[in-house]
N, C-alpha and C positions, 0 to 999 in steps of 0.2 A: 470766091467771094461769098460769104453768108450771107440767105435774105432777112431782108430787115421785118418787124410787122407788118409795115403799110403794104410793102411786097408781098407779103402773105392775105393782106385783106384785102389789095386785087385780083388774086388768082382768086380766092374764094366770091368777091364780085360777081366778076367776069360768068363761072359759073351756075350761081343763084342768088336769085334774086331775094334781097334782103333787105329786114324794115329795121334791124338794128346789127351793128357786127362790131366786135372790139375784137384786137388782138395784143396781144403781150409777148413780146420773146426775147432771148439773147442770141438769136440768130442761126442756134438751132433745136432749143428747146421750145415750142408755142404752145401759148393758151387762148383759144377763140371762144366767144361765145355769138352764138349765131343764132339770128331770130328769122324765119321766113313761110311765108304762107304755105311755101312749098313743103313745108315737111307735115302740112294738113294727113292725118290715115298713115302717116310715117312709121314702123315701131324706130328706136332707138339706132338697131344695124342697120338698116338702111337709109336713115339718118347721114350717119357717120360715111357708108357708103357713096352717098351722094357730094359728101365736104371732101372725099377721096376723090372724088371722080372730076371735081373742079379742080383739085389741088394739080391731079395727074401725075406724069413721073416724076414731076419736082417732088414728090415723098420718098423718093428712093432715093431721089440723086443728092435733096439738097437738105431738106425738113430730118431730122434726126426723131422728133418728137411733136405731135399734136395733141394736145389733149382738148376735146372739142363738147363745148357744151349748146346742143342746136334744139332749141324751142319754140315752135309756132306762137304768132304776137301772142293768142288770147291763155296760154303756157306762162310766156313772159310777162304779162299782167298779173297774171294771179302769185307769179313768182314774187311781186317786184310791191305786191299788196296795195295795186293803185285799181 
């Protein structure tokens, strides 16, 4: 059985801890975008690292594709030009 978004945006939950998170998929293509204090001093691979490391072996067994877009809030503010 393919996981669905919301399934994908509780493992990434569960994980880290986040002040905004969407996910988008067909079940085995996903697109996150992930906002969390935790990626404060972060570069980008360890980012990404970190949205692995919540995910776990669900990326091998069950995730085909993540494309992960993770910005601490004061990042996503200035993204979002509020």
């Amino acid at each position: 059985m393919l996981p669905t978004p919301e399934q994908i945006k509780s493992y990434i939950e569960q994980g880290i801890s986040c002040t905004h998170l969407e996910v988008e998929g067909d079940g085995q293509h996903f697109f996150a975008t992930i906002v969390s204090p935790a990626f404060e001093g972060k570069r980008l691979i360890q980012r990404h690292q970190m949205v692995y490391g919540a995910m776990g072996d669900r990326m091998k067994a069950e995730v085909h594709a993540l494309s992960i877009k993770a910005f601490t809030p004061t990042e996503f503010l200035e993204k979002s030009g509020q």
